[in-house]
C-alpha positions as CSV (number, residue, x, y, z in Angstrom):
1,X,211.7,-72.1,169.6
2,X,210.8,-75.3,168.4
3,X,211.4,-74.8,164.7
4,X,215.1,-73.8,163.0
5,X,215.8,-70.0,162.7
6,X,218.2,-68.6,161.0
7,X,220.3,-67.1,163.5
8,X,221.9,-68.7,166.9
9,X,219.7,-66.5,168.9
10,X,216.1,-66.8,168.2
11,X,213.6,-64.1,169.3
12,X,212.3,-64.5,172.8
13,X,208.4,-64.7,171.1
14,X,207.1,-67.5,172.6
15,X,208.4,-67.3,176.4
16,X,209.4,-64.0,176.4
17,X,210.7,-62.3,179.7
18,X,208.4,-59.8,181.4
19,X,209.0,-56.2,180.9
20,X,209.9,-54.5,184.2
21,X,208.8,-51.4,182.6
22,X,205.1,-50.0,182.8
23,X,205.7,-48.8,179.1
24,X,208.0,-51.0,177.4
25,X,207.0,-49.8,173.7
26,X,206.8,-46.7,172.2
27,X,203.2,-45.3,172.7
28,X,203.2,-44.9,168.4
29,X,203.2,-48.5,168.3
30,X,199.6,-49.3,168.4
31,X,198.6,-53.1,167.7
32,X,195.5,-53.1,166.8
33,X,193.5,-57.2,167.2
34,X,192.1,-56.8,163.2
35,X,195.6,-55.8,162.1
36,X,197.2,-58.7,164.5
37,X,194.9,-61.0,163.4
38,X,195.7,-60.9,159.4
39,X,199.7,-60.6,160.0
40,X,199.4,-64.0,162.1
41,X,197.2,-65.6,158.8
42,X,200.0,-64.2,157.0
43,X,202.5,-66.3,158.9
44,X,200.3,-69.1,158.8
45,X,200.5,-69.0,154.7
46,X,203.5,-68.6,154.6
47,X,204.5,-71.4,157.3
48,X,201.5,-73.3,158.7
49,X,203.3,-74.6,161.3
50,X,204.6,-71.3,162.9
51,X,203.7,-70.6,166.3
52,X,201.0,-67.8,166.8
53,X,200.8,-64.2,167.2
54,X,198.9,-62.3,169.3
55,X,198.5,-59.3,171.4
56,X,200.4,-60.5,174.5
57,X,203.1,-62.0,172.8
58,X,203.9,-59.1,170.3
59,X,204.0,-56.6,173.4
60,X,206.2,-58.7,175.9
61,X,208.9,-58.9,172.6
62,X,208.6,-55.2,171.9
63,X,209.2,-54.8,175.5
64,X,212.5,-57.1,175.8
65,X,213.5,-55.4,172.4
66,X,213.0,-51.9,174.1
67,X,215.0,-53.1,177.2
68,X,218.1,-53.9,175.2
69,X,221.0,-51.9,175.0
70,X,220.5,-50.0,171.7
71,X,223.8,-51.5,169.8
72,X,222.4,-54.8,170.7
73,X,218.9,-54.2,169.9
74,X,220.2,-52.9,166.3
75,X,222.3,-56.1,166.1
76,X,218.5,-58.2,166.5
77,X,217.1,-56.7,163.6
78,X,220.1,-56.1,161.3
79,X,221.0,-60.0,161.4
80,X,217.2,-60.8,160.4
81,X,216.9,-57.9,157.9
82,X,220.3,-59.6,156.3
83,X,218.6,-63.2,156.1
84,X,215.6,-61.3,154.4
85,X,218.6,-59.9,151.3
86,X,219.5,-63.4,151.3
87,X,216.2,-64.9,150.5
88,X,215.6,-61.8,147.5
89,X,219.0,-62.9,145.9
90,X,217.7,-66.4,146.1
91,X,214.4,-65.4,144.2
92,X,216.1,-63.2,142.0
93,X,219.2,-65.5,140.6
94,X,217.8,-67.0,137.4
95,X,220.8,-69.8,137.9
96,X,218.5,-70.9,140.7
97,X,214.5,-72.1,140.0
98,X,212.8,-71.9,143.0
99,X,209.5,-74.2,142.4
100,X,206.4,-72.1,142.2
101,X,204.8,-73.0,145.8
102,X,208.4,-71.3,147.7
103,X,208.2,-68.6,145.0
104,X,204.6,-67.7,145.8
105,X,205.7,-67.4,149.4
106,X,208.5,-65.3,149.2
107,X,206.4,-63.0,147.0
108,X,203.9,-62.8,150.4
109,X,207.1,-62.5,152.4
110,X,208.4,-59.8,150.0
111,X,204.8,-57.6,149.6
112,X,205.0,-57.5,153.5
113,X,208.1,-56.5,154.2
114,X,208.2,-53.5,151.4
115,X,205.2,-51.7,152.4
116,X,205.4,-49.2,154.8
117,X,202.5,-49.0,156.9
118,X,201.5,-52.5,158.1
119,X,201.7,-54.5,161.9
120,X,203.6,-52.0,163.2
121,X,204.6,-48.5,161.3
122,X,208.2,-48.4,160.2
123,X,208.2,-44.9,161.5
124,X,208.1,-45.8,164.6
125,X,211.8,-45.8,165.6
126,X,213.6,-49.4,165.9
127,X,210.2,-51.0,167.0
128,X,208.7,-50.2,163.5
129,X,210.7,-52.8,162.1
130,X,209.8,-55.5,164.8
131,X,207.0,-56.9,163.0
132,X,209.3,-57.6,159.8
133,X,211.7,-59.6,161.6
134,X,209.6,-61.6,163.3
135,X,208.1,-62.4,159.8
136,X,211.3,-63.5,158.4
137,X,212.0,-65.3,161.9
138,X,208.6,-67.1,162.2
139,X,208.6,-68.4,158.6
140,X,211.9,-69.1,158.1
141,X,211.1,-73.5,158.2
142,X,209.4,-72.6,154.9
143,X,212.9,-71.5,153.5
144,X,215.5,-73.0,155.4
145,X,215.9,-75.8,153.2
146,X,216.6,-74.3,150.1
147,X,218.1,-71.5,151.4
148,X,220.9,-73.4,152.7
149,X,220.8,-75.6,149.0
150,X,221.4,-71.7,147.3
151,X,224.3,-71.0,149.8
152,X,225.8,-74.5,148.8
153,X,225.2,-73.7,145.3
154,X,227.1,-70.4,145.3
155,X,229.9,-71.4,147.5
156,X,230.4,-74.4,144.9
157,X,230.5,-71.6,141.9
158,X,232.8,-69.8,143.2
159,X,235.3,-73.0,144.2
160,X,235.0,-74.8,141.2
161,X,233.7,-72.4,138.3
162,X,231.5,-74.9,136.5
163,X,231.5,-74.5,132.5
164,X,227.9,-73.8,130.6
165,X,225.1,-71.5,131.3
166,X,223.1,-71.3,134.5
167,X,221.3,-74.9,134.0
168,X,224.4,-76.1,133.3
169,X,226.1,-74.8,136.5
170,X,223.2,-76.1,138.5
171,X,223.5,-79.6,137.1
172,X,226.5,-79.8,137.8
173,X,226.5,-78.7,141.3
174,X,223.8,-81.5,141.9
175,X,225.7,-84.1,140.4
176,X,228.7,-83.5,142.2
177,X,226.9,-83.1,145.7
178,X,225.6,-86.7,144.7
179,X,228.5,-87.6,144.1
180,X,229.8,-86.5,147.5
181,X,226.7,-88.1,148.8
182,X,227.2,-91.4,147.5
183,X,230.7,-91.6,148.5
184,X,229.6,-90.7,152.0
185,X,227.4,-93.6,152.3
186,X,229.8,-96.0,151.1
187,X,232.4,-94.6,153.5
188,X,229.7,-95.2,156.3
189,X,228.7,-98.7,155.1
190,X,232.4,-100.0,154.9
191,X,232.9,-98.4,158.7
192,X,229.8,-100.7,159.9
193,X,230.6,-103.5,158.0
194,X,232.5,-107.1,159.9
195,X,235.3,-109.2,158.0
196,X,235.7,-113.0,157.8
197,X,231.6,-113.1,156.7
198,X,230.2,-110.7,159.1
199,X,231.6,-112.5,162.1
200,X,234.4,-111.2,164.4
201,X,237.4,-113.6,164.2
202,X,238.2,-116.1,166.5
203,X,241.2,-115.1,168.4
204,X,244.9,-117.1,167.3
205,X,245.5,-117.8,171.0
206,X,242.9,-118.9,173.7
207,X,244.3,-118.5,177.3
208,X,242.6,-121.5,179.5
């Protein structure tokens, strides 16, 4: 796909394979164009830039999710459903201040995701959760960022147990990344940089 996910394997939405079944979904799963059509504005809120939905597309990945061996199917949505618990924890954490554009989106993503009857029914078994995931999958750019900032964030709370409250922590967390930043870039400037005033040195002997 040509945006990040968060997984290594990204859904096969765009170029999925053809089904080599004449019923590759469960005949529950109705997709109906009206419905289709205000999940995919949905994605496009949430991530403009997110490839589009449509009737073909959603029933070519229902049919390579239906062909899957069932462990492995379950292993498709569990590791997206997981990215989705990351993202509330993210919203929730009050050490962490999401600004109020991301926060608007994740409430979008969140409404979607907790109501029962949308896309796809959630009754319908393993398929009814299809649609969610390939929410979370097709608008994960709009997250990735700071997603990855919050993992950094918590990783460096639990390594170096900053003092203070929650601002505090978050401070210093950025300071020190910056520091860690700077320190880079020196290191990289001093690996590019010549002696003897930018010039290499003439050799000691010359062989004529």
């Amino acid at each position: 796909m040509p945006h990040p996910t968060r997984t290594a394997e990204p859904l096969p939405f765009e170029r999925a394979p053809p089904s080599h079944h004449h019923q590759p979904y469960e005949p529950a799963m109705v997709l109906r164009p009206a419905a289709i059509a205000a999940f995919d504005a949905l994605v496009h809120e949430i991530h403009p830039d997110a490839a589009r939905v449509d009737a073909d597309r959603l029933e070519r990945l229902a049919g390579w999710l239906a062909q899957l061996p069932p462990a492995q199917a379950r292993h498709a949505i569990d590791t997206r459903l997981r990215c989705l618990q990351d993202l509330r924890a993210m919203a929730a954490d009050p050490a962490w201040d999401c600004d109020s554009a991301t926060r608007r989106r994740l409430q979008r993503l969140f409404a979607y995701v907790d109501q029962g009857e949308d896309l796809i029914d959630d009754r319908v078994p393993l398929l009814g959760l299809l649609d969610d995931v390939l929410l979370i999958e097709l608008t994960w750019p709009a997250f990735a960022a700071e997603a990855e900032d919050y993992r950094d964030f918590r990783a460096y709370l639990q390594v170096e147990h900053p003092a203070g409250d929650a601002g505090e922590q978050r401070a210093a967390w950025v300071r020190d990344r910056l520091a860690e930043l700077a320190l880079l870039q020196h290191h990289a400037r001093v690996s590019d940089s010549h002696y003897a005033n930018g010039r290499t040195p003439e050799p000691v002997f010359r062989v004529t």
